[in-house]
DRENNUTOR-572199 format. One record per residue (C-alpha): x, z, y. Coordinates in pm, whole numbers, padded with zeros to 5 digits, always signed. Last residue first. Example, Ala and Ser with C-alpha at 12.3 -4.5 7.8 and 13.67 -1.06 7.14 Angstrom:
BEGIN
+01367+00714-00106
+01230+00780-00450
//
This chain:
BEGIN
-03707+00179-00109
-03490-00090-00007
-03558-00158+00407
-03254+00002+00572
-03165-00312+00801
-03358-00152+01046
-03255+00171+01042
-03461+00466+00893
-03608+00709+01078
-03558+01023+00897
-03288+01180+01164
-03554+01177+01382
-03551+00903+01707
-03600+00952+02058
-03718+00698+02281
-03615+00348+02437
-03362+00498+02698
-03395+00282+02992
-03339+00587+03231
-03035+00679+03119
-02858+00991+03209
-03078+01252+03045
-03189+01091+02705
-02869+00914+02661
-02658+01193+02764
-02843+01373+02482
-02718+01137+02193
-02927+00875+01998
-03007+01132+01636
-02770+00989+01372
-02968+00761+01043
-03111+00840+00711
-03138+01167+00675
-03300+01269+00349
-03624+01329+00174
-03639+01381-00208
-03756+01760-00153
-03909+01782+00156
-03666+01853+00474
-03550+02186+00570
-03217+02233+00365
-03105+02535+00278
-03084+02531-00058
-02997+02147-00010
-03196+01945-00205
-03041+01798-00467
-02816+01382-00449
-02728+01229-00697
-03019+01074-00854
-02936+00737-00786
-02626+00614-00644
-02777+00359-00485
-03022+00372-00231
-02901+00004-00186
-02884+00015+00283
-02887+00436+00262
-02638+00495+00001
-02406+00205+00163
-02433+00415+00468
-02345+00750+00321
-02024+00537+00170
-01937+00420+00526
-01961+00768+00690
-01751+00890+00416
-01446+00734+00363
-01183+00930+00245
-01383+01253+00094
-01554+01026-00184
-01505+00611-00151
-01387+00560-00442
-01649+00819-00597
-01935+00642-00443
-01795+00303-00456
-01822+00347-00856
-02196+00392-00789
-02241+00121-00540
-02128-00130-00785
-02265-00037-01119
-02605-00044-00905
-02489-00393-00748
-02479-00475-01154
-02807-00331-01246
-02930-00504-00916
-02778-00829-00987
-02895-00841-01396
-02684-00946-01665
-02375-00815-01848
-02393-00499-01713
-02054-00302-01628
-02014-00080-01935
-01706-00178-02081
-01544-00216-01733
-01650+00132-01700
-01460+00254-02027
-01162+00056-01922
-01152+00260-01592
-01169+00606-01760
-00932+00492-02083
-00643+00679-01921
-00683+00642-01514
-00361+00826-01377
-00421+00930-01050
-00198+00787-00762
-00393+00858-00487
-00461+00519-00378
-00347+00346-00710
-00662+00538-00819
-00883+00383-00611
-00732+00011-00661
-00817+00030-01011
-01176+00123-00954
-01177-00180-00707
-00997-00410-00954
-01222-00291-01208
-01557-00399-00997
-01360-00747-00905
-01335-00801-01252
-01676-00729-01364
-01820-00921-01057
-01588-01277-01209
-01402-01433-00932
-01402-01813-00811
-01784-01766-00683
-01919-01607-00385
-02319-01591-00312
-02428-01513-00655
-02544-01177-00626
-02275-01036-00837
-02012-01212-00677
-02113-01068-00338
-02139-00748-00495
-01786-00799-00681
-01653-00901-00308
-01742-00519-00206
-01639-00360-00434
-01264-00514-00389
-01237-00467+00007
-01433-00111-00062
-01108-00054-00266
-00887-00203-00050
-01009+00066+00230
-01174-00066+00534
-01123+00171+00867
-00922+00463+00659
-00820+00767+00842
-00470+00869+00696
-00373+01221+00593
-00089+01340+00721
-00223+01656+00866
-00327+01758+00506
+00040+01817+00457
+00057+02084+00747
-00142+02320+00459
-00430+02607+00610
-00650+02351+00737
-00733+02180+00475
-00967+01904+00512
-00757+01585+00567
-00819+01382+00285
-00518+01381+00086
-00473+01783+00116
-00717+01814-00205
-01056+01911-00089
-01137+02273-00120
-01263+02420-00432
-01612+02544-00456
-01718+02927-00287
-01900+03139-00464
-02126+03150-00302
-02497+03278-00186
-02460+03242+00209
-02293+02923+00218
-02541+02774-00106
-02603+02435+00111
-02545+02222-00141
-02430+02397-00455
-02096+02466-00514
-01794+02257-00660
-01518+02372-00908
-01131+02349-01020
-00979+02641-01228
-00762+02900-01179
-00902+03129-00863
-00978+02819-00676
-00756+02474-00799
-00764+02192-00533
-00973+01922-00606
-00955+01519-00558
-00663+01466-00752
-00813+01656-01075
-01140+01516-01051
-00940+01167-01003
-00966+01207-01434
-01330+01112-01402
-01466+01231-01724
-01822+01102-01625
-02018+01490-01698
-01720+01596-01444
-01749+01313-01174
-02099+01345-01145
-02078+01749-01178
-01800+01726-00858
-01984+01524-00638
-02333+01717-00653
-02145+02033-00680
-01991+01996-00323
-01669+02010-00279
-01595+02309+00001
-01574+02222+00378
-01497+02508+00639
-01148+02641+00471
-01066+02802+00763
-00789+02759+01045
-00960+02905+01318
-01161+02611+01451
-00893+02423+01588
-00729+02402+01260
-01032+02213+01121
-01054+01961+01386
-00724+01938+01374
-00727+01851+01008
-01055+01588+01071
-00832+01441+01279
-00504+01352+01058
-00208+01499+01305
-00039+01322+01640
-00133+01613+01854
+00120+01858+01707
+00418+01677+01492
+00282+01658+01141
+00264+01290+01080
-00065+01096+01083
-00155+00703+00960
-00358+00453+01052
-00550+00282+00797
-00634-00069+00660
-00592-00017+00315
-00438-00331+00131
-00599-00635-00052
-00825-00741+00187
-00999-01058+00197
-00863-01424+00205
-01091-01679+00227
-01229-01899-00040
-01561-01903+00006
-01664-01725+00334
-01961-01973+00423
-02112-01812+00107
-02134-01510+00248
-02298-01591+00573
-02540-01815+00388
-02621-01533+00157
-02672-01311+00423
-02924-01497+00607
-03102-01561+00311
-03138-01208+00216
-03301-01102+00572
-03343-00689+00505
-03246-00644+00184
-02874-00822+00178
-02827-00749+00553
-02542-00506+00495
-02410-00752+00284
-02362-00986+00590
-02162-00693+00778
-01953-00583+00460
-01821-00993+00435
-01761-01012+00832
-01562-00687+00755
-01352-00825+00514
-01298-01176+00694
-01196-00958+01018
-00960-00770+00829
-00790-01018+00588
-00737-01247+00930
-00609-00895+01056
-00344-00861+00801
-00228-01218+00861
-00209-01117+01216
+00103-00891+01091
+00103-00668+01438
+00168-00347+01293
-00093-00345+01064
-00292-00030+01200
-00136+00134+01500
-00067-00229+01660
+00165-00071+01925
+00409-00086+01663
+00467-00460+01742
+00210-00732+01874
+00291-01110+01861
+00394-01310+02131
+00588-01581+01944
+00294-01673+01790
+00386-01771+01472
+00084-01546+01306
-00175-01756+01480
-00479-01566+01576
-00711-01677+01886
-00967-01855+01623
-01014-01550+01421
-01121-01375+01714
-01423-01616+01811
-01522-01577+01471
-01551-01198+01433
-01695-01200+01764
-01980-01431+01632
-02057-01191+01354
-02066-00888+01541
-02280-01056+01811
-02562-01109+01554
-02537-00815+01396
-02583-00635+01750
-02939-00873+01793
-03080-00735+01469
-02998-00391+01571
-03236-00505+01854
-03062-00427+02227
-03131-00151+02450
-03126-00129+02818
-02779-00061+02989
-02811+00233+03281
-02464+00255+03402
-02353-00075+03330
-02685-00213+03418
-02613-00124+03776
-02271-00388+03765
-01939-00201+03812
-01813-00349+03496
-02034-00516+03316
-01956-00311+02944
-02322-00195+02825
-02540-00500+02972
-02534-00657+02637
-02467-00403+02437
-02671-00086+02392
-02798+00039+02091
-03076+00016+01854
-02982+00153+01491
-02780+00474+01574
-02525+00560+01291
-02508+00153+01139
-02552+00035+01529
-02289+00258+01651
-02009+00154+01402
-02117-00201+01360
-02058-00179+01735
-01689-00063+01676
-01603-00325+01405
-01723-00597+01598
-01478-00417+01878
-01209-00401+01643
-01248-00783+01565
-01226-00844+01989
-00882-00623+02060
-00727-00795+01762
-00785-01107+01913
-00699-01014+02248
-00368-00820+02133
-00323-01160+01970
-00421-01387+02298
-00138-01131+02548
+00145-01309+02565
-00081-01651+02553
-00280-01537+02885
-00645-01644+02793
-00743-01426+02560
-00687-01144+02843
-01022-01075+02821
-01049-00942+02477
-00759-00662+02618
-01032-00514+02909
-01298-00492+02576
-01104-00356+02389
-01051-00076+02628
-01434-00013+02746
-01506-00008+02327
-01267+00237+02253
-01258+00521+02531
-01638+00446+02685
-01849+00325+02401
-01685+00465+02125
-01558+00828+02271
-01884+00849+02459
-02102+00830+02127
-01873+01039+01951
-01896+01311+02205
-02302+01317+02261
-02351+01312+01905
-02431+01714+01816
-02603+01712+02190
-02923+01466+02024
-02938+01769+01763
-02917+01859+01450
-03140+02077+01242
-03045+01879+00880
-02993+02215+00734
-02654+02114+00604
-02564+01960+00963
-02671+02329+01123
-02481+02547+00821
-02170+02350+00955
-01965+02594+01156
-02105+02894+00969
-01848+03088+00761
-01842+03356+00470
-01896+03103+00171
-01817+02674+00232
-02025+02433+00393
-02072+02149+00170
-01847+01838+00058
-01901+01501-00066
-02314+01525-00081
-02372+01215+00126
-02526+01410+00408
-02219+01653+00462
-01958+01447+00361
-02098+01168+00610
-02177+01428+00848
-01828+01559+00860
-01628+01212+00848
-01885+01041+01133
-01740+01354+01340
-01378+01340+01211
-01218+01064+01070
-01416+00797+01187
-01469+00909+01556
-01098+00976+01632
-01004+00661+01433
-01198+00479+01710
-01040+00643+01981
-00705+00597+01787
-00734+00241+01838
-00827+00196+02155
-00533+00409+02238
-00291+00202+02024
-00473-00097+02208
-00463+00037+02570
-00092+00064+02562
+00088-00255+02495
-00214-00393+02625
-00191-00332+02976
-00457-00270+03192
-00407+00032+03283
-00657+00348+03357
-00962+00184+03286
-01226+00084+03493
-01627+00146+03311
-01639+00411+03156
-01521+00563+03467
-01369+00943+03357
-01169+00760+03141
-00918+00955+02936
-01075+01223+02773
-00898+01168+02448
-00998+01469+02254
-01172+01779+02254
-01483+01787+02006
-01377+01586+01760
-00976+01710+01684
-00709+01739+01954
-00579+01418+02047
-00318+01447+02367
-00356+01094+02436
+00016+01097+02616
+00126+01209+02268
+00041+00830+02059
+00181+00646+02432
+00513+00852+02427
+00559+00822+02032
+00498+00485+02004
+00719+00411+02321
+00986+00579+02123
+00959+00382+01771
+00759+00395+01500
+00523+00713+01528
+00182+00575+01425
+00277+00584+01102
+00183+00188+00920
+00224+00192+00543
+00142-00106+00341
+00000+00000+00000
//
């Protein structure tokens, strides 16, 4: 796996420190104007852009992914995230993620998509416009309805007070910015981006993979709500190149350049918050998963989860294993890297589109073991018969047997590291089935869950073409498979 620290070289460091990142709820207040930026130049608005974005991943979307997907629950004796387990959140909970996409990440990319036209700068520009795709699929996925169009004009009114655009509408734009960047990047430009690039360094061949990756998990994302319009989509992407490496930035130890989600964590008093949750742990347990053992850290001898929501019954589960950020009390779960498409999801997620019929040149069983394979190359479990034994079992026939196959195996793949994105594919295939309890706590009916984020506060005070507020069981619109 191609490994890209966000420390490479001085001006790295200077530009990674000068964003002072502190964990979710204190970090990278740097544009009081969401709408002017500090600097315009790229060299140092795209690491920040960057990091923004990685902010938001691998923290706050990280926490209520766990939380709602049934990764991780809050552990015995403390009460940071007894709220999120209850499901009594509020619009306030998503005020600083919101603000930290729209106007630290998105404002920036923007200013660098501009400067397409100045050849020193077209490859920041490119990059600049397939993280911003990335960045409204973001919002729109946690949010539904958002604002776009009239959401970055500069000093224009609407900037200030943007009306909303159909989710529908967002899709749209995310696949046509995907293909206006791809025709900016040429690899033998001789102006290409360095360390700066906190992801793949500058290697534009990388972010070909990227953009063609994510335009492949965008169109999928549509496969209940408007089928033919995601077939065509995916079918128009024969024969290119997806990813077959993690894109991820990476974390050292020094202070303010650690894993977010472990600063979060530290911030808060250095406890254990997040426990494995049994609904995780039992799957992979009854399946003889052997990454149970590379997942979990040993509590009082053995390995264990806890019941959703069971804080104030105990005992406690087994923390997460340093690799994924949530341990407070060890420096190595600082390094952990936040993951924006994982080659594992890269794999699953061609072996749906195989599956469905809508890419060909590939068979779906051996994309699915390629993805399970790729999983445990990331954390370097040893697989045994475990991955053989699925291929075994992958349906012979049947999409939505096979999709199920699919989703399920993404589940655990995608367990701890990815999070947000895995809660999402739960809600677009409602597959894994059966996972997921009631929370002891929890205040919903029995078999109801959240399905999207609640718009943010600001929103609701600030704005005064908000369309309305939401509940957290409202689905989104593409999230039409009962």
């Amino acid at each position: 796996m191609m490994k890209r620290n966000i420390i490479k070289s001085a001006a790295g460091l200077l530009t990674v420190l000068s964003l002072t990142i502190t964990g979710c709820s204190n970090f990278l207040d740097i544009n009081d104007n969401p709408n002017k930026a500090e600097t315009g130049d790229p060299n140092l608005v795209l690491p920040s852009a960057q990091a923004a974005i990685a902010q938001v991943v691998g923290c706050h979307f990280q926490i209520y992914g766990g939380i709602w997907n049934q990764y991780w629950t809050q552990n015995f004796g403390n009460s940071q995230y007894k709220s999120v387990e209850q499901y009594l959140v509020q619009g306030s909970d998503f005020d600083r993620p919101w603000q930290t996409l729209y106007a630290d990440a998105m404002t920036d990319l923007q200013m660098i998509s501009e400067k397409a036209g100045e050849a020193k700068f077209r490859q920041y520009a490119a990059i600049a416009l397939i993280l911003k795709a990335y960045d409204l699929q973001l919002l729109t996925d946690a949010f539904g309805d958002i604002p776009m169009k009239e959401a970055l004009q500069g000093e224009s009114k609407d900037s200030y007070a943007p009306h909303y655009d159909a989710q529908a509408e967002v899709y749209d734009s995310i696949f046509a910015m995907i293909d206006r960047a791809k025709g900016w990047i040429d690899p033998e430009s001789a102006f290409l981006p360095g360390p700066e690039d906190l992801i793949f360094g500058g290697d534009m061949d990388q972010w070909t993979r990227f953009a063609n990756t994510l335009k492949l998990r965008a169109y999928l994302r549509l496969a209940y709500v408007n089928k033919d319009k995601a077939q065509a989509g995916i079918t128009a992407l024969q024969g290119a190149e997806f990813l077959t490496e993690s894109a991820q930035i990476d974390y050292i130890s020094t202070g303010g350049n650690n894993n977010p989600l472990y600063a979060e964590l530290y911030a808060l008093g250095q406890y254990r918050q997040l426990r494995t949750s049994n609904s995780l742990f039992k799957q992979m347990q009854y399946r003889k998963d052997p990454r149970i053992d590379v997942y979990f850290q040993i509590i009082s001898g053995v390995r264990r989860g806890m019941d959703q929501a069971s804080y104030d019954i105990g005992p406690n589960g087994s923390t997460p294993a340093t690799i994924f950020g949530a341990d407070p009390l060890n420096t190595d779960a600082a390094l952990a890297p936040v993951k924006f498409i994982s080659a594992y999801e890269s794999y699953f997620l061609q072996a749906e589109a195989v599956a469905r019929g809508w890419l060909t040149g590939n068979t779906a069983a051996g994309l699915f073991q390629q993805g399970i394979q790729a999983s445990f190359d990331a954390y370097h479990a040893t697989p045994g018969t475990y991955i053989t034994t699925q291929v075994a079992g992958f349906p012979a026939t049947g999409v939505e047997a096979q999709v199920d196959s699919i989703i399920t195996q993404k589940y655990f793949a995608m367990a701890l590291n990815q999070n947000f994105e895995a809660w999402t594919e739960w809600r677009r295939t409602g597959y894994p089935k059966s996972f997921f309890v009631k929370p002891v706590t929890g205040t919903l009916p029995a078999n109801t869950y959240p399905s999207r984020f609640l718009y943010p506060n600001t929103e609701l005070t600030r704005n005064p073409n908000f369309p309305g507020a939401k509940v957290i069981t409202d689905k989104v619109w593409w999230d039409t498979k009962d």
